[in-house]
C-alpha positions as a printed Julia matrix, in Angstrom:
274×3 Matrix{Float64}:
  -9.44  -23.74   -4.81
  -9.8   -22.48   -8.92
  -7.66  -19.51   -9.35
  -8.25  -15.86   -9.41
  -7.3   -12.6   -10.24
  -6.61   -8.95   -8.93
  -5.38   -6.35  -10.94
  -4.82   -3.63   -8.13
  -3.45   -0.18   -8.18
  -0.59    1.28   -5.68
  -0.73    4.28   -6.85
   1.64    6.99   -7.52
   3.47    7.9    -4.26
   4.82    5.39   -2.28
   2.83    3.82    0.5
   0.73    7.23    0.81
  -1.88    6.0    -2.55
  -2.56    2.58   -1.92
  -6.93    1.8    -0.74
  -6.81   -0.65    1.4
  -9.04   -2.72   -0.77
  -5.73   -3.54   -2.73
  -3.74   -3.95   -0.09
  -6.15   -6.39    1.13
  -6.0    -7.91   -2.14
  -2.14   -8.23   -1.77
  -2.16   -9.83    1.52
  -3.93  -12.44    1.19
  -2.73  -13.67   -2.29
  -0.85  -16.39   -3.22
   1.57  -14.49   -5.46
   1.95  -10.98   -6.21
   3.11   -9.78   -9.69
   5.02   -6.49   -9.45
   4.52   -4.26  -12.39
   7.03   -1.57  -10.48
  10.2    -0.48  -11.65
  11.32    1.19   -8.42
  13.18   -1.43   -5.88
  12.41    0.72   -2.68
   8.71    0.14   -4.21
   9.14   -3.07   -4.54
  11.06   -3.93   -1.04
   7.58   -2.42    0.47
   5.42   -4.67   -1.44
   7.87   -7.26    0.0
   6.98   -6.4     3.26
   2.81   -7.08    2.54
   3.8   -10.55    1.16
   6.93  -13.06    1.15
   6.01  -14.19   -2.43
   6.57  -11.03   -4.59
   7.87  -11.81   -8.5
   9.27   -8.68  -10.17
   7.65   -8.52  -14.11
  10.67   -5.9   -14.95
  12.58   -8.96  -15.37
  10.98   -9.09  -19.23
  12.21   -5.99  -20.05
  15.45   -5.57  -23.03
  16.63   -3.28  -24.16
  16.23   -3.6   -28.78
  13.05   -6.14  -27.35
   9.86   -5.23  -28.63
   7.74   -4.53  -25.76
   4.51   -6.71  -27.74
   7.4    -9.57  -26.76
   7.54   -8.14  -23.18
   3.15   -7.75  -22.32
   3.26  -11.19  -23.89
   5.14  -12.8   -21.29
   4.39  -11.12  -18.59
   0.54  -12.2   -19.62
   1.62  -15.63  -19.52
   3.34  -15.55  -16.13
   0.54  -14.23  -14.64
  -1.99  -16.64  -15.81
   0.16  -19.62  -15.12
   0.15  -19.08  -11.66
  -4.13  -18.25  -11.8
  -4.59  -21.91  -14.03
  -2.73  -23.45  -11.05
  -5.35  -22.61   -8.78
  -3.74  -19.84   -7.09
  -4.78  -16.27   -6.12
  -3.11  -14.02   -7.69
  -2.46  -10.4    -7.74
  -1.09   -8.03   -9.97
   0.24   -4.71   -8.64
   0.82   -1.97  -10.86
   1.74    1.64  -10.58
  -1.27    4.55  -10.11
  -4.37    3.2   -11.84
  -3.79   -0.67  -12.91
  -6.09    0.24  -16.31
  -3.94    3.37  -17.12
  -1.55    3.02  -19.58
  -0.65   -0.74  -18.62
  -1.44   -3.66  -21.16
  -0.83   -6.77  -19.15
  -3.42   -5.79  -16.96
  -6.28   -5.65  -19.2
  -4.61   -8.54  -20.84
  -4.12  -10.95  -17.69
  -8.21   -9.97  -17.01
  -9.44  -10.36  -20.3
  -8.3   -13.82  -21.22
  -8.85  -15.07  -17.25
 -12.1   -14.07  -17.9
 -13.17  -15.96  -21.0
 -11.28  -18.91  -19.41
 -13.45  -18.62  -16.44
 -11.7   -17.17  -13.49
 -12.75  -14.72  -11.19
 -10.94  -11.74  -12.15
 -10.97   -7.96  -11.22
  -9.47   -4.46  -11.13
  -9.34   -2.52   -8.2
  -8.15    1.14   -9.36
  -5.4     3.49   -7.79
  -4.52    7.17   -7.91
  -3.41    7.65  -11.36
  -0.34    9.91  -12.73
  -3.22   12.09  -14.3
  -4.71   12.38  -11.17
  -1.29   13.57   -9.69
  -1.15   15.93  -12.45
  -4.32   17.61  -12.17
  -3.73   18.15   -8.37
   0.02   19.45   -8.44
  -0.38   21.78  -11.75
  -3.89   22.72  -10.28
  -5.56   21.76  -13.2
  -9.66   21.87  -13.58
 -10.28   19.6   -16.43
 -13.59   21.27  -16.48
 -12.95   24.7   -16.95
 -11.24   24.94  -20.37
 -11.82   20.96  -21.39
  -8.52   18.25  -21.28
  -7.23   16.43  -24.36
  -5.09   13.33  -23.53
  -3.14   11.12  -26.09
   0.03    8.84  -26.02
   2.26   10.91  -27.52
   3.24    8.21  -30.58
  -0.13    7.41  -31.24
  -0.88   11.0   -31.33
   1.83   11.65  -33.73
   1.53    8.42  -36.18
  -2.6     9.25  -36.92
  -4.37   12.04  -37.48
  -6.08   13.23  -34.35
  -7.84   16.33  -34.31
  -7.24   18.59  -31.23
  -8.65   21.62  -29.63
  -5.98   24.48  -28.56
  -8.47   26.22  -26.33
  -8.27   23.28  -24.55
  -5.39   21.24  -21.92
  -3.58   19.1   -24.15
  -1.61   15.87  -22.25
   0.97   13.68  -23.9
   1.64   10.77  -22.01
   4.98    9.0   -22.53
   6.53   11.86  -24.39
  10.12   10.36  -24.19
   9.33    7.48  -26.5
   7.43   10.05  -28.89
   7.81    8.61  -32.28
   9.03    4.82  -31.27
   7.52    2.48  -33.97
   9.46   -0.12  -32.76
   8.21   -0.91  -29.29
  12.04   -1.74  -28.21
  13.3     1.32  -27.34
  13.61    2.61  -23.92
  14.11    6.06  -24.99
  13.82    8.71  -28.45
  15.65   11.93  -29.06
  15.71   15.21  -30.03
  15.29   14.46  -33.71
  11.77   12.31  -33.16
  10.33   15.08  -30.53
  11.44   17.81  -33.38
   9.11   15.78  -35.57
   6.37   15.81  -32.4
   7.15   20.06  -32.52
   6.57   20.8   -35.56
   3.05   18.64  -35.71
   2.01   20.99  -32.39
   3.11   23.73  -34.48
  -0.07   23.77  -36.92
  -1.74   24.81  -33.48
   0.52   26.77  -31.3
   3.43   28.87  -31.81
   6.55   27.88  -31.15
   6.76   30.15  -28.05
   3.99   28.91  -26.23
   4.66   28.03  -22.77
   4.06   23.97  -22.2
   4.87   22.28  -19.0
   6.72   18.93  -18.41
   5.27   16.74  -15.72
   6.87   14.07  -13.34
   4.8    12.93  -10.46
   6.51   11.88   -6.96
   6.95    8.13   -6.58
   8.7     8.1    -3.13
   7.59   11.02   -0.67
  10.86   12.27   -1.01
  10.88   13.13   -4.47
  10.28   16.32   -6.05
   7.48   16.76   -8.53
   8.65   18.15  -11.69
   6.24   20.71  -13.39
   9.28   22.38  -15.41
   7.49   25.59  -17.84
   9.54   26.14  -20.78
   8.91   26.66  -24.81
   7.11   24.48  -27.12
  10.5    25.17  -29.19
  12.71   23.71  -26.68
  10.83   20.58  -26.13
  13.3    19.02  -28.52
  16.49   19.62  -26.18
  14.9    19.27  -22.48
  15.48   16.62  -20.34
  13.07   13.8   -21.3
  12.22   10.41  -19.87
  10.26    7.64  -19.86
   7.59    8.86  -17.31
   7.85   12.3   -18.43
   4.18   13.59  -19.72
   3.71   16.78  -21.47
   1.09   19.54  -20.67
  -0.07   22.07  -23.3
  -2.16   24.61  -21.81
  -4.34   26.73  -24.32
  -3.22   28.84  -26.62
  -6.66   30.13  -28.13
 -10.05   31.12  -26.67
 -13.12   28.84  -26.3
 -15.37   30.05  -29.42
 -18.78   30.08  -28.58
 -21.0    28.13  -30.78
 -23.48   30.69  -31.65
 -26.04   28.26  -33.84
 -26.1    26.07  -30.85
 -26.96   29.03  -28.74
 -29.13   30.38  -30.84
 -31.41   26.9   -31.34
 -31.35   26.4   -27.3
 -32.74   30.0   -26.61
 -35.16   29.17  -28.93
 -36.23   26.29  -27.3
 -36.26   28.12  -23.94
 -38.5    30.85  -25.66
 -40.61   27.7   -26.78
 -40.85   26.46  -23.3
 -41.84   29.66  -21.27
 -44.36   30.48  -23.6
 -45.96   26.64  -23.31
 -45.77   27.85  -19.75
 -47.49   30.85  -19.79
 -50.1    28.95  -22.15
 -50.8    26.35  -19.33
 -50.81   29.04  -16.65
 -53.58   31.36  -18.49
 -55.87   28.03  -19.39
 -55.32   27.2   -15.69
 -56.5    30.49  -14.29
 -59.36   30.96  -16.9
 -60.96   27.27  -15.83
């Protein structure tokens, strides 16, 4: 049989997130990558198959994480050149935030193998449910928090603002598991051009077992620097300004409303007068 591969997505909260087109997916595969870091999480993916390889193990601490996607990559594609079916599971969304997925697909792809994604409930879509967040209302902004610090990005204040991975804001390295205070003071006083220092901003941690407690801790864009910040931490930056209304734009789309009702009335007096 040639190989294959699944990307799928467990979601967020264990057990309650999974579709059960992944866990179909994980069933009846040959091998099943774990992308988890949690070992209840894992001992449950045990239970859906007996062959269950753990791609923490590439992890180190000072190891650039480029080293890391690389070889988890290659593990995962061994196993699909050898004919096998093979699944990748991954935490939320499989295309969210996760490199080896997109990888593993990409280059089993152009070397002819079936391969797909199958998404998952994301962390953002945890987010917008337990902060009670419309993304339509006011408009959402989302950026990795050291990409949105090492390039100018514009962003909107009268807008959400999320930064994802807020507790390795800053890391150039890719081998750290963790920043500090001193990189997220850096993070601050960017933000700062946009919103004062005592706007409220939220920090975000979404339940992976059903036992946890969802963090959604409100506290000062000023004491960012000191909280208590980890690796899946995100941070949420409500607005801090008004939406300004566009008044050109408004202006030119009257206008072409005006246009439009008096083509209608046009049509409407030829009609009656034939």
């Amino acid at each position: 049989m040639p190989g294959s591969l699944a990307c799928v997505g467990i979601g967020m909260t264990l057990g309650a997130h999974i579709c059960p087109l992944a866990k179909s997916y994980i069933e009846q595969a040959d091998v099943v990558f774990s992308g988890v870091s949690n070992g209840i999480v894992e001992l449950w993916l045990q239970e859906m198959h007996s062959d269950v390889r753990s791609l923490q193990v590439y992890y180190k601490e000072g190891k650039s994480r480029h080293i890391t996607y690389r070889e988890m990559v290659d593990a995962i594609l061994t196993e699909v050149r050898a004919g096998k079916k093979v699944v990748g599971a991954f935490y939320g969304h499989p295309g969210v935030f996760a490199h080896a997925p997109h990888k593993s697909i990409e280059l089993a792809k152009a070397e002819g193998f079936d391969a797909v994604m199958i998404p998952g409930i994301s962390a953002e879509d945890c987010l917008i449910a337990d902060l009670a967040i419309d993304p339509g209302k006011f408009g959402c902004q989302q950026f990795e928090a050291s990409q949105f610090m090492f390039y100018k990005r514009r962003f909107d204040p009268s807008c959400y603002l999320v930064l994802w991975q807020i507790g390795l804001a800053g890391d150039k390295s890719m081998a750290k598991f963790a920043t500090g205070a001193a990189h997220r003071q850096v993070l601050i006083e960017l933000l700062s051009t946009e919103y004062p220092l005592e706007h409220q901003v939220i920090l975000y941690e979404a339940a992976v077992l059903p036992i946890d407690t969802i963090r959604k801790q409100t506290l000062t864009l000023a004491e960012l620097a000191d909280a208590d910040i980890y690796m899946h931490t995100t941070l949420v930056i409500p607005p801090s300004q008004k939406m300004q209304p566009n008044q050109a734009v408004l202006d030119r789309l009257a206008e072409i409303e005006r246009e439009i009702e008096a083509e209608s009335q046009k049509l409407d007096a030829e009609t009656s007068s034939a």
